[in-house]
Backbone as CSV, one residue per row, in Angstrom:
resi,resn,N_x,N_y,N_z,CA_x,CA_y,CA_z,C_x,C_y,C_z
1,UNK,10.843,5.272,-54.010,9.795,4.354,-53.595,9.096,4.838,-52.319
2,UNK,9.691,5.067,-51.569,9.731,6.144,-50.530,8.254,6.958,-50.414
3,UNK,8.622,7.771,-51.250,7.303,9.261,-51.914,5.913,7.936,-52.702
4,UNK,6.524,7.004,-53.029,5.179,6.458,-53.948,4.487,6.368,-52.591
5,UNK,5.072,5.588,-51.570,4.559,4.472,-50.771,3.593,5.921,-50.159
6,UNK,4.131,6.918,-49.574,3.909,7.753,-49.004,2.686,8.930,-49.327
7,UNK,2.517,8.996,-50.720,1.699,9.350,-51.753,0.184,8.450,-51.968
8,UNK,0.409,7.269,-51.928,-0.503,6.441,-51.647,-1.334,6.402,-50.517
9,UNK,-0.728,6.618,-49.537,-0.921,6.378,-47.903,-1.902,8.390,-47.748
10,UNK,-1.005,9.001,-48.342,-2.104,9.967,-48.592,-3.487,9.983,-49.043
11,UNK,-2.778,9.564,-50.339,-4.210,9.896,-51.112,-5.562,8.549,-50.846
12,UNK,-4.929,7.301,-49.631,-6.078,6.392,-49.023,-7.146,7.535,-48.401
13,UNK,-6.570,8.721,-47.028,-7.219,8.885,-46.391,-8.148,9.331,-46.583
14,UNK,-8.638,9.854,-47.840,-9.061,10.751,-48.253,-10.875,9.655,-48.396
15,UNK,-10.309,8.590,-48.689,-11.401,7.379,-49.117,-11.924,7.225,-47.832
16,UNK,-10.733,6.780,-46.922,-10.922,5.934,-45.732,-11.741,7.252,-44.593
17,UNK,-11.559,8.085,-44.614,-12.231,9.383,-44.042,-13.925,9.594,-44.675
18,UNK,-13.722,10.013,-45.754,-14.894,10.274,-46.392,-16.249,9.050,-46.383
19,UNK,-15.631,8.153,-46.563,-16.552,6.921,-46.576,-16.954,6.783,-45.080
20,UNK,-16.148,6.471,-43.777,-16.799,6.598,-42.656,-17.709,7.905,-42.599
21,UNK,-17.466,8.936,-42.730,-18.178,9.724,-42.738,-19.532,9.719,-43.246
22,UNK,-19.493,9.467,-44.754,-20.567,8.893,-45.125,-21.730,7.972,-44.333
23,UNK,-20.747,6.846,-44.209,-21.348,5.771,-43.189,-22.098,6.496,-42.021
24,UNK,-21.658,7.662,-41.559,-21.822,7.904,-40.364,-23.547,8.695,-40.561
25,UNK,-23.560,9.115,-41.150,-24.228,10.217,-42.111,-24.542,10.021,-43.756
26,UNK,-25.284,9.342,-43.861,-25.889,9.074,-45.271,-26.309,10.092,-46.065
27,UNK,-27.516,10.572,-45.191,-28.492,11.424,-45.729,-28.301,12.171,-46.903
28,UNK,-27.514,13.211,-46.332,-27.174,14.557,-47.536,-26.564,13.976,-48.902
29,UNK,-26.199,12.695,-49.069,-25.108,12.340,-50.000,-26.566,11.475,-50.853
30,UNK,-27.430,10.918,-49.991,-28.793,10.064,-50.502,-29.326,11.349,-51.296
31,UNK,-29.905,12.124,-50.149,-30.788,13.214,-51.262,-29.750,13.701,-52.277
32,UNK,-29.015,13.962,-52.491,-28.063,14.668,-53.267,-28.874,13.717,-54.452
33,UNK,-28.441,12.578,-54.643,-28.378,11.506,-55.812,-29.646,11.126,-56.396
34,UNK,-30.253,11.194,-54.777,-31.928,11.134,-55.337,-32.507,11.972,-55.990
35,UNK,-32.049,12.986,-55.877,-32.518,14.741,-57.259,-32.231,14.106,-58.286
36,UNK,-31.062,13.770,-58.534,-30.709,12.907,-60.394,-31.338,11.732,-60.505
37,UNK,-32.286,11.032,-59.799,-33.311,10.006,-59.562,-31.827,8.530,-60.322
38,UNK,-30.757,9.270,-59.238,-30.342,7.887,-59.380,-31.068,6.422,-58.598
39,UNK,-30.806,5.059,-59.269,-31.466,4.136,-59.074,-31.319,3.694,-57.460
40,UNK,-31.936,3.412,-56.138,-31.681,2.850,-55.099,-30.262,3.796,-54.451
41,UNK,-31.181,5.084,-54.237,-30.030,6.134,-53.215,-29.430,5.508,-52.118
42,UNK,-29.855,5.183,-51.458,-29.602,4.759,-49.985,-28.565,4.115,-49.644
43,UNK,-29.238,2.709,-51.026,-28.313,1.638,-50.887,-26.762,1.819,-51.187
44,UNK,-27.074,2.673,-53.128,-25.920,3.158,-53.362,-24.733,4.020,-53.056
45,UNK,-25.587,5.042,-52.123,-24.327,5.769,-51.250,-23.750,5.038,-50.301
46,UNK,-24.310,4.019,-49.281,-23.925,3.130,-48.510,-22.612,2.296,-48.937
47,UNK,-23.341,1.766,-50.106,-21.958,0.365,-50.829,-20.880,1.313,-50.870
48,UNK,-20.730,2.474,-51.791,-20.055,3.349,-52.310,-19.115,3.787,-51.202
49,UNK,-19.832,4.226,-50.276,-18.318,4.202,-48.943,-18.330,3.709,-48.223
50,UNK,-18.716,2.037,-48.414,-17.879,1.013,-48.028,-16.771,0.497,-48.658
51,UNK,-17.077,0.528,-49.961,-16.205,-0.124,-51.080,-15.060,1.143,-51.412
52,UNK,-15.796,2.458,-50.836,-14.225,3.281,-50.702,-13.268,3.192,-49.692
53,UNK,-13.844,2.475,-48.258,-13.071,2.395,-47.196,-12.457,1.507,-47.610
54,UNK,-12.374,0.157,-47.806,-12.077,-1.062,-48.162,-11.208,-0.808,-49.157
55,UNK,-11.439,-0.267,-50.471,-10.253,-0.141,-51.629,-9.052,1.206,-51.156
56,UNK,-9.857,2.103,-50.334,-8.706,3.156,-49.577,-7.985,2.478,-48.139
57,UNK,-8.326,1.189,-47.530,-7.439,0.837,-46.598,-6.492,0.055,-47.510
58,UNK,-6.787,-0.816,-48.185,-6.334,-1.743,-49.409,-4.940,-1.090,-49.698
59,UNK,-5.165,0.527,-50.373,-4.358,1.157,-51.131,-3.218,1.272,-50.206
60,UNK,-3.637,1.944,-48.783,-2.823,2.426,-47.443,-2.204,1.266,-47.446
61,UNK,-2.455,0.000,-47.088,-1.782,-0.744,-46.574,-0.831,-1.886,-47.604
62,UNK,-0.790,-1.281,-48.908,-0.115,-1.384,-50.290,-0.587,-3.377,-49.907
63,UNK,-2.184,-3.359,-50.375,-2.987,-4.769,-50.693,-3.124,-4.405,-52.054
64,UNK,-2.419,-4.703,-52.749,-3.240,-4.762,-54.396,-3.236,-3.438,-54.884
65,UNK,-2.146,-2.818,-54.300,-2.345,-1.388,-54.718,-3.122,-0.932,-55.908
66,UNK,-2.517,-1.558,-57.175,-2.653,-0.890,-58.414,-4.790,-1.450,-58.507
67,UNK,-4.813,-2.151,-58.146,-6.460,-2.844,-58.279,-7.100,-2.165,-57.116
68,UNK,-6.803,-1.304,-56.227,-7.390,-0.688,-55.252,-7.617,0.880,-56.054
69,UNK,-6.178,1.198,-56.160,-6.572,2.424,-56.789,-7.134,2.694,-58.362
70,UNK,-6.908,1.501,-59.289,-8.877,1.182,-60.173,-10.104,1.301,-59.571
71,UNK,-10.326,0.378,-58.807,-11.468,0.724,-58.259,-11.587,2.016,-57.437
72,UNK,-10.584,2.598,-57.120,-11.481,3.813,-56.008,-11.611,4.942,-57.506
73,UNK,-10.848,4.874,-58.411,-10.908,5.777,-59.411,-12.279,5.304,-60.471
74,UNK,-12.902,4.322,-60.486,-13.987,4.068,-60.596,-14.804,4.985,-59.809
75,UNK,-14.879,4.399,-58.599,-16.125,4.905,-57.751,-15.499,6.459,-58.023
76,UNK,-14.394,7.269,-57.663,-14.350,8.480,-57.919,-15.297,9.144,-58.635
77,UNK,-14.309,8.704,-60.327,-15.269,8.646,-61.468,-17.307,8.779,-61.294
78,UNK,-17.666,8.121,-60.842,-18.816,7.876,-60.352,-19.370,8.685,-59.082
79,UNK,-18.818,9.265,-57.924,-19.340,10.021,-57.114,-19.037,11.460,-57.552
80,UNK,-18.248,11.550,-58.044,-18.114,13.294,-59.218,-19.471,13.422,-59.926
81,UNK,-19.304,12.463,-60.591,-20.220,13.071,-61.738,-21.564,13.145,-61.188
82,UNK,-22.326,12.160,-60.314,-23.590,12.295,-59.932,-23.273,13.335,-58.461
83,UNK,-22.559,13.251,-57.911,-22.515,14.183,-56.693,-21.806,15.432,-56.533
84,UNK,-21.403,15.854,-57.402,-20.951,17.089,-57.864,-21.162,17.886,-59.069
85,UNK,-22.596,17.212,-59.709,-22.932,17.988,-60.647,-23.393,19.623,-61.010
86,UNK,-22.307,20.161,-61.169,-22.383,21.548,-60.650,-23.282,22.477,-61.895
87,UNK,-23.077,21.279,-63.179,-24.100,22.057,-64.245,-25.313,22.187,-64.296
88,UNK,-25.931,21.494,-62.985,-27.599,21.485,-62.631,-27.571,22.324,-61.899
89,UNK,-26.656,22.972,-61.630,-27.118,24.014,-60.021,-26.511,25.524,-60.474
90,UNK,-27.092,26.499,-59.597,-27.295,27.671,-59.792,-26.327,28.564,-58.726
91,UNK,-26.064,30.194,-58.880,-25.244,30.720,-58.051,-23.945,29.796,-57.130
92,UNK,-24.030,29.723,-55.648,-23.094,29.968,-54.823,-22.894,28.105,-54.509
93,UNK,-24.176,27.476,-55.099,-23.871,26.050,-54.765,-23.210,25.803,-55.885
94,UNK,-23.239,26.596,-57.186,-22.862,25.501,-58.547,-21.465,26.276,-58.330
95,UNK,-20.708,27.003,-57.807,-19.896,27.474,-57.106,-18.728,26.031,-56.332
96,UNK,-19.417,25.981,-55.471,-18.835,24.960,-54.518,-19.199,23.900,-55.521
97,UNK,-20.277,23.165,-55.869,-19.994,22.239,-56.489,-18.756,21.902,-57.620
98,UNK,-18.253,23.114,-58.285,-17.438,23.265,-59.478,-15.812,22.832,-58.648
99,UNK,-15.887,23.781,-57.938,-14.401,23.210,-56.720,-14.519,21.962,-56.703
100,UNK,-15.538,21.110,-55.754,-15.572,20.187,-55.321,-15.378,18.610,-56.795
101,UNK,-15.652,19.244,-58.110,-15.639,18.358,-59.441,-14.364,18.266,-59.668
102,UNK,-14.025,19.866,-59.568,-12.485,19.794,-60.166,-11.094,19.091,-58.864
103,UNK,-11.460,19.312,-58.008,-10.986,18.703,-56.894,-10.414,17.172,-57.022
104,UNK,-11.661,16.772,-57.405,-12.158,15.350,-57.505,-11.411,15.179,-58.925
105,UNK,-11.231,15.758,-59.983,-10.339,15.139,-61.188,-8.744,15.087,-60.533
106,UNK,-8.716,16.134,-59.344,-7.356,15.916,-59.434,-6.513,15.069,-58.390
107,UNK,-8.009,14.198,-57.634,-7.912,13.587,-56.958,-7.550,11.648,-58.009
108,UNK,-8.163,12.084,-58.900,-8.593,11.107,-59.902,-7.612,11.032,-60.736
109,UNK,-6.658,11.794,-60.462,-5.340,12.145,-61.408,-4.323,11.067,-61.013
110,UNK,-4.681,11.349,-59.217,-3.266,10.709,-58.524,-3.233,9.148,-58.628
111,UNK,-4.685,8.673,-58.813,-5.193,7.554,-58.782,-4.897,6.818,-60.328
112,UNK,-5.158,7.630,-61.007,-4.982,6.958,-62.425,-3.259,6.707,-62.448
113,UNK,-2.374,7.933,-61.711,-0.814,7.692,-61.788,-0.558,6.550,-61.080
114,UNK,-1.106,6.339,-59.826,-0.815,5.006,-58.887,-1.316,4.166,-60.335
115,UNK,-2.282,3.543,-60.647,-2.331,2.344,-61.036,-1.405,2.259,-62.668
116,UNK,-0.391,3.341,-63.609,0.336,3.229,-64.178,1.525,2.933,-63.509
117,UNK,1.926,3.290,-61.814,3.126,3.308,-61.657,3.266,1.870,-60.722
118,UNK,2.477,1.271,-60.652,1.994,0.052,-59.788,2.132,-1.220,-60.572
């Protein structure tokens, strides 16, 4: 129980980091989304790491674990595919983007195990 609790508390920071960050710094993550003319960039990168800080403190602080780590594997789900679309891009970015997809499944891995083992 130990390693779950501990595993969890990991794989929060990752939300709880990234999303302030975000917060801190919109921009690059707006234009990113706005190229795929997703609907209301701004707004949507905004909610998106809020609702990752919030479901990644959630997870950390074992609130609802198994319903925290649904939803962040949602939004995961959802910031991969539009923000790491590496099959629109060319050379050394579709490069990094491809890391950064596959990254993200195996980030999406740990998340799908939390909410079976929860």
């Amino acid at each position: 129980m130990v390693t779950l609790r501990a595993g969890e508390i990991l794989l929060a920071f990752i939300f709880i980091a990234g999303g302030l960050s975000t917060l801190r710094n919109p921009m690059p993550r707006v234009e990113e989304i706005a190229r795929l003319h997703f609907p209301f960039p701004a707004l949507a990168v905004r909610v998106n790491a809020a609702m990752m800080m919030v479901a990644g403190a959630a997870l950390a602080l074992n609130i609802q674990a198994r319903l925290a780590s649904g939803v962040l594997a949602v939004l995961l789900a959802l910031t991969t595919a539009f923000g790491h679309a590496f099959w629109t891009e060319q050379g050394p970015r579709r490069e990094l983007q491809a890391v950064n997809f596959f990254k993200n499944l195996a980030i999406l891995g740990g998340l799908l195990l939390v909410t079976q083992i929860r």
